[in-house]
C-alpha positions in Angstrom: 0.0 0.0 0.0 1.4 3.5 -0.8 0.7 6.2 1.0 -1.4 8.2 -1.1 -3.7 4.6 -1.2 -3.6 5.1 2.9 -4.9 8.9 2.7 -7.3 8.4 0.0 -9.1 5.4 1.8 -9.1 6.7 5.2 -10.9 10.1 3.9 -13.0 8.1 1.6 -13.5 7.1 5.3 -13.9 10.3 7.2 -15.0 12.4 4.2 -13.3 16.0 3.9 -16.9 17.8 3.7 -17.1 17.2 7.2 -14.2 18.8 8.2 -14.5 22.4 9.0 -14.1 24.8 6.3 -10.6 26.4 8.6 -9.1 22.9 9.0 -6.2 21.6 7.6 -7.0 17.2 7.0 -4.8 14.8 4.9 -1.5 14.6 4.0 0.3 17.3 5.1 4.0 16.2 4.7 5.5 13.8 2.7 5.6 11.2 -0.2 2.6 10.2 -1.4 4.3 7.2 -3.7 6.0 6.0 -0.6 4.9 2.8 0.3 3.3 1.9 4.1 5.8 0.4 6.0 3.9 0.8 9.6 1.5 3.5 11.0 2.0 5.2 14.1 -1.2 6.7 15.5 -1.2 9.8 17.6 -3.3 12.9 19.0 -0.4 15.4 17.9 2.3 15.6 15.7 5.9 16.2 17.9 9.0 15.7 17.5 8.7 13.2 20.3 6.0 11.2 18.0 7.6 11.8 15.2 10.9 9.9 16.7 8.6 7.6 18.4 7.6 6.5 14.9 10.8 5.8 13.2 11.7 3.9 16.5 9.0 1.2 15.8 10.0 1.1 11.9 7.1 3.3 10.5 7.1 6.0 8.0 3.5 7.1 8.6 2.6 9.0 11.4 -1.1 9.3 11.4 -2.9 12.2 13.8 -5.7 12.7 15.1 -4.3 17.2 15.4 -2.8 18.2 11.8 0.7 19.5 12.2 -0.7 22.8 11.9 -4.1 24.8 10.9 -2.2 28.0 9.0 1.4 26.8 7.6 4.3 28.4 9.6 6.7 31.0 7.7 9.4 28.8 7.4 10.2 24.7 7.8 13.5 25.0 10.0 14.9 23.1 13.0 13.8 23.6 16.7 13.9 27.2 17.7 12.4 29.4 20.2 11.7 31.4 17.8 9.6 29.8 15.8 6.3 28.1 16.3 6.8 24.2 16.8 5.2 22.7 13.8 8.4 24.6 11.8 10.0 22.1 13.2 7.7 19.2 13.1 7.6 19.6 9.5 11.3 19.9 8.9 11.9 16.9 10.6 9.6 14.8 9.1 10.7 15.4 5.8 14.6 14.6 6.9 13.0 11.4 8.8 10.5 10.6 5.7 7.8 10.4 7.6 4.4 11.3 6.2 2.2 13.1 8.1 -1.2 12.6 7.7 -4.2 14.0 10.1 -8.1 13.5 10.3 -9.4 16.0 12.4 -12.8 17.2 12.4 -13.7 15.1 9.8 -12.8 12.1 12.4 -14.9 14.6 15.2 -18.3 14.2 12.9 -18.3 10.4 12.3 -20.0 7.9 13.9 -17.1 6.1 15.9 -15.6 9.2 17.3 -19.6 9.8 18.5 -19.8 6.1 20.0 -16.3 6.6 21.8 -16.0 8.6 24.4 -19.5 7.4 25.7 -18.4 3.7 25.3 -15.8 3.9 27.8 -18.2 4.2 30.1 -20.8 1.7 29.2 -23.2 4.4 27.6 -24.6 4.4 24.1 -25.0 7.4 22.1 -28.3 8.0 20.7 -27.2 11.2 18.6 -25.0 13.5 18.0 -24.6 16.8 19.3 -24.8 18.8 16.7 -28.0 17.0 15.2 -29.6 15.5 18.1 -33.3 14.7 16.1 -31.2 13.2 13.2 -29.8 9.9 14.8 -28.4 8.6 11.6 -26.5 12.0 10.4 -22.4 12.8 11.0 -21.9 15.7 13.6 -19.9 16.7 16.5 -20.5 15.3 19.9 -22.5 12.6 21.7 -26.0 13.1 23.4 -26.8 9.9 25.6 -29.4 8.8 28.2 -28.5 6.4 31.6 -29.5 5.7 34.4 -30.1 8.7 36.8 -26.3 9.4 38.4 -24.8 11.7 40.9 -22.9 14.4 39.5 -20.3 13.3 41.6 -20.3 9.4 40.7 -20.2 10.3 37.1 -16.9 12.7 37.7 -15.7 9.7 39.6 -16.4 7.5 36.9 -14.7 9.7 34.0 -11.5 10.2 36.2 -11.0 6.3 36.6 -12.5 5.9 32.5 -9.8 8.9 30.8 -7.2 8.3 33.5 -7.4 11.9 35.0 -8.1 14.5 37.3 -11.7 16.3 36.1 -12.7 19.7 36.4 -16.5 19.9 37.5 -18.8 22.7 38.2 -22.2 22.2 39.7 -23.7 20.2 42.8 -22.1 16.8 43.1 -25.0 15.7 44.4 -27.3 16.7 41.7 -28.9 14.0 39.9 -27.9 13.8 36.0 -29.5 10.9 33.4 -29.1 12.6 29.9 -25.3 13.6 29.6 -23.6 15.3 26.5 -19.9 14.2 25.2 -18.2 16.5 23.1 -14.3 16.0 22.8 -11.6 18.5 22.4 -12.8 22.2 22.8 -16.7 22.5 24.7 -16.8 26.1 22.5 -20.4 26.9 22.0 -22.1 23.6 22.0 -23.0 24.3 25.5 -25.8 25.6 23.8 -26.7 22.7 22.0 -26.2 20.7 24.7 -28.7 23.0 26.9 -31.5 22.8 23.6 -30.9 19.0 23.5 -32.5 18.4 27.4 -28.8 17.0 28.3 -28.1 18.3 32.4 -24.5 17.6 32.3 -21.9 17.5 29.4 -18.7 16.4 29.5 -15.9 18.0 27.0 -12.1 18.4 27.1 -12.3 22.0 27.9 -14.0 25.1 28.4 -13.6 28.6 29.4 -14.9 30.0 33.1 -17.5 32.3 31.8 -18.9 29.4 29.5 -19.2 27.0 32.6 -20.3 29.6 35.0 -23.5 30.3 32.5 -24.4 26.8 32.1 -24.0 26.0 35.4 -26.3 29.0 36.3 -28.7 27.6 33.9 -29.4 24.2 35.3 -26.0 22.2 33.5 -23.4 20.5 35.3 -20.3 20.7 33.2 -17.0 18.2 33.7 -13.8 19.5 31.3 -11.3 16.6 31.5 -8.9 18.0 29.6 -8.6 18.7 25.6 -6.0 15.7 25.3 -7.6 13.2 27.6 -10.5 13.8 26.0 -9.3 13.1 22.7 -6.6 10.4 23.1 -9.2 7.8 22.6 -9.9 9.1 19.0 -6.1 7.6 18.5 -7.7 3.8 19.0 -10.4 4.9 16.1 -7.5 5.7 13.8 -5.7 2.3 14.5 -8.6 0.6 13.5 -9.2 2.2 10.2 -6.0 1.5 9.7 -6.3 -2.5 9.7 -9.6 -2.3 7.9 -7.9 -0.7 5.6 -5.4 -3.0 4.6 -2.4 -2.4 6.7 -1.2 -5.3 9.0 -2.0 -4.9 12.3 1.6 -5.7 13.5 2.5 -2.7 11.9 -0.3 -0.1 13.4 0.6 1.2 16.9 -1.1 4.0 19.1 1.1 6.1 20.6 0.7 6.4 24.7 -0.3 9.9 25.7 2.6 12.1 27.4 2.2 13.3 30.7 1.8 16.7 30.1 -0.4 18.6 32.5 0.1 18.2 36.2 -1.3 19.1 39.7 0.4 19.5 42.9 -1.0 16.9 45.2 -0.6 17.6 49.1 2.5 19.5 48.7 4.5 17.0 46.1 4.5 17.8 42.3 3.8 14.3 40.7 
């Protein structure tokens, strides 16, 4: 399989009309006549995951973040002054390492709406962003369980994404018809708030945002933009393989420990 095969089946896949109009999905960086020699999946493109990738003999690095959403001024090594995906780019290309990314695109389709959910034995019913429409693509995940303290369900999402939540709103309230939306909550609070849901659970959101919701009636539980996403990495693995490349040769890359609170005195 070459690698402009790989690009072409995974956005015959996750189509690029469902990508927002600003985003930046497909092959960003390298040869498209290459052939496959093993995918690495991955939320972002690094240097880190970019190394990580040659380590375990593949030429592919396949993300769930493109390298970058407006191209930088210049490809060049590391610097401080420069943004970061100069660098990822340069590299890349002296590794030969395609980059390839499905973003939004990925976001709208029906296993990124089943995933987040799933890990914690709900079942989406809709999206978000078309909750009468169960059968259409769109952003987020509206569910219904069993009625569940605030509290419990924060509990439940730490142990589920493997970190610490941020939650506004009573943990005792009682919450049965939750709303997942990965990455960046924005304004699908909103949505969430037409759709009936009384909690939703994103990666992030801003205070004002969370403070309104929470005033009108929604309890709100940010775990983190890249906890919240890092499952989308298993999604891409699995295209991968149904696609045609071996499954010996598709890895996920582990999420970095990157953000980090100080725990009774020690920074862990």
């Amino acid at each position: 399989m070459l690698v402009r095969d790989l690009e072409s089946s995974l956005l015959a896949r996750f189509p690029r009309r469902d990508a927002e109009a600003w985003d930046h999905v497909g092959l960003s960086v390298g040869d498209p006549d290459a052939k496959v020699r093993g995918v690495l999946c991955s939320l972002d493109a690094t240097l880190d995951s970019l190394h990580a990738a040659c380590s375990l003999g593949c030429n592919v690095l396949l993300t769930h973040h493109p390298v970058y959403i407006s191209a930088p001024d210049s490809f060049c090594p590391p610097s401080a002054e420069r943004p970061s995906s100069s660098a990822v780019v340069y590299e890349a290309v002296r590794l030969g390492v395609s980059v390839i990314s499905l973003h939004t695109n990925l976001d709208r389709s029906h296993e990124a709406r089943a995933s987040l959910p799933g890990l914690l034995g709900m079942e989406a019913r809709s999206s978000l962003e078309y909750p009468s429409d169960p059968d259409a693509t769109g952003l987020g995940s509206l569910c219904v369980c069993d009625p569940i303290t605030l509290g419990d369900l924060a509990a439940r999402l730490r142990d589920s994404f493997e970190t610490v939540p941020t939650v506004w709103g009573d943990p005792k309230m009682t919450v049965s018809r939750p709303a997942f939306l990965g990455g960046s909550l924005g304004d699908f609070g909103d949505l969430a708030v037409r759709a009936g849901a009384d909690v939703v659970v994103t990666g992030e959101v801003g205070y004002h945002r969370a403070q309104d919701l929470s005033l009108r009636g929604m309890g709100v539980v940010a775990l983190g933009h890249d906890r919240s996403e890092q499952p989308f990495c298993s999604i891409l693995a699995d295209a991968c393989v149904s696609i045609g490349v071996p499954a010996e040769h598709v890895y996920v890359n582990p999420l970095p420990t990157q953000w980090w609170v100080p725990t009774q005195g020690d920074f862990v």
